[in-house]
C-alpha positions as CSV (number, residue, x, y, z in Angstrom):
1,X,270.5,-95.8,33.5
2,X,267.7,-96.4,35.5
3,X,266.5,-100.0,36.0
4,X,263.0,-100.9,33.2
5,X,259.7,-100.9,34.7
6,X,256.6,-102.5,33.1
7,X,254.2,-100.9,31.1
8,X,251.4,-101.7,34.0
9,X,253.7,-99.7,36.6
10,X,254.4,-96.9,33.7
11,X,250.4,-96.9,32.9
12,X,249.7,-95.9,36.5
13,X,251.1,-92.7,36.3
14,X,248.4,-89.9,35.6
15,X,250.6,-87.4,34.0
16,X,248.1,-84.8,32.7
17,X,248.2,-80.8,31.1
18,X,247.1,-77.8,32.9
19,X,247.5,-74.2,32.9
20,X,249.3,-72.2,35.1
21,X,247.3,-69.7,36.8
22,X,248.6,-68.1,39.6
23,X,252.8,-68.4,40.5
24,X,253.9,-67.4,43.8
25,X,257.0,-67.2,45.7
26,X,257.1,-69.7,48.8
27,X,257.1,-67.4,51.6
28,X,259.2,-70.4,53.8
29,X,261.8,-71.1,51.0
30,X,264.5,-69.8,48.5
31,X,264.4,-72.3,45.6
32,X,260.3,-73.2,45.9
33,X,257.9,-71.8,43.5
34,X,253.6,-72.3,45.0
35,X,251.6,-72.8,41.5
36,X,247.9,-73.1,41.2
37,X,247.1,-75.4,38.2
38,X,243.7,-75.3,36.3
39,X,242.6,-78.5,35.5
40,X,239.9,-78.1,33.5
41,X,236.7,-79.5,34.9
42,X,238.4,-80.8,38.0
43,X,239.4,-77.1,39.0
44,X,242.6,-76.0,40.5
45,X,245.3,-77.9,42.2
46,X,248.1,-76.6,44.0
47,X,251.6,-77.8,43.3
48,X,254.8,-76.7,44.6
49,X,257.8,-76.6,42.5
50,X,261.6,-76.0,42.8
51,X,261.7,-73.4,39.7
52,X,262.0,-70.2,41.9
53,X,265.3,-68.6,40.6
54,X,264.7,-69.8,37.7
55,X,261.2,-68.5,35.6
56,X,259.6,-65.3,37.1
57,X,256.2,-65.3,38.0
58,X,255.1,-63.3,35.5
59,X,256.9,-65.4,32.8
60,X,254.8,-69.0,33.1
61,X,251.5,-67.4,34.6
62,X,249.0,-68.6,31.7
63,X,251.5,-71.0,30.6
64,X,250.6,-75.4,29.9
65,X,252.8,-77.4,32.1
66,X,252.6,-80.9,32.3
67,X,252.5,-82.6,36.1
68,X,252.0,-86.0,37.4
69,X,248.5,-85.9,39.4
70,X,248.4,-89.1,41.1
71,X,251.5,-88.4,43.3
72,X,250.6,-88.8,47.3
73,X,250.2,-84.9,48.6
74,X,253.6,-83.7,50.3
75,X,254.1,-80.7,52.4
76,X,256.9,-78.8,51.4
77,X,258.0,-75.8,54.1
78,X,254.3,-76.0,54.9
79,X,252.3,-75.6,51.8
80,X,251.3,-78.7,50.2
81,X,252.1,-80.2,46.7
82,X,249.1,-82.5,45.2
83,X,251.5,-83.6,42.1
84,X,254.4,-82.2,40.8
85,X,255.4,-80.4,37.5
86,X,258.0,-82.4,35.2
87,X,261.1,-81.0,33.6
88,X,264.1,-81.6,31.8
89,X,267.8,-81.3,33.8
90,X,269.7,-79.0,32.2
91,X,273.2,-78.3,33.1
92,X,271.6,-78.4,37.1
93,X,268.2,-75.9,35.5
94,X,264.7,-77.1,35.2
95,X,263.5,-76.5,31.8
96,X,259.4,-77.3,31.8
97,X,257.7,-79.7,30.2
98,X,254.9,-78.0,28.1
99,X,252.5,-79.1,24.6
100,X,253.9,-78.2,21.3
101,X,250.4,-76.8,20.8
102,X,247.3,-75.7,23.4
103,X,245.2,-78.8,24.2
104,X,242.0,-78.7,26.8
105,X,243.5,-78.7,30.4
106,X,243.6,-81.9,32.4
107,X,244.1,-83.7,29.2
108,X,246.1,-87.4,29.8
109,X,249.6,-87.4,28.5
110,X,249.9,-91.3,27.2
């Protein structure tokens, strides 16, 4: 098990909802998925993701995902990911993180 962080480091984590709107296939990569994320009244964000393989396109296009926002932007293969999408491990497969029902996008998960 990890080691315990306080609840200051957990509260500065900016884990948020948003929508998936566009899903693409990384052009650079075999295993990376580029998403564009609507965040409500903040727009869209890009993300890239490690889910190709694993959900088609056409599968999570209009589906809510949950992401951390305040992650420092990464360039993956050349495309760059301002967050990144949360999932459960199983058995070695990303399963998504989503709401049990449809909230506003770019609501705060706390």
């Amino acid at each position: 098990m990890p080691e315990t962080i306080s609840y200051e480091d957990f509260a500065k984590l900016d884990i948020r909802v948003g929508t998936i709107k566009e899903a693409l296939p990384h052009p650079n990569a075999d295993k990376l998925m580029i998403l564009k994320i609507d965040e409500g009244k903040e727009g869209l964000r890009q993300l890239v993701a490690g889910i190709k393989g694993h959900y088609p396109e056409e599968e999570i296009t209009g589906k809510q995902i949950v992401y951390l926002a305040n992650l420092e932007p990464k360039k993956l293969r050349g495309e760059t990911s301002n967050g990144m999408i949360l999932a459960a491990d199983s058995d070695g497969k990303p399963v998504l993180l989503h709401p049990d029902k449809e909230v506003p996008n770019g609501s705060i998960v706390k």
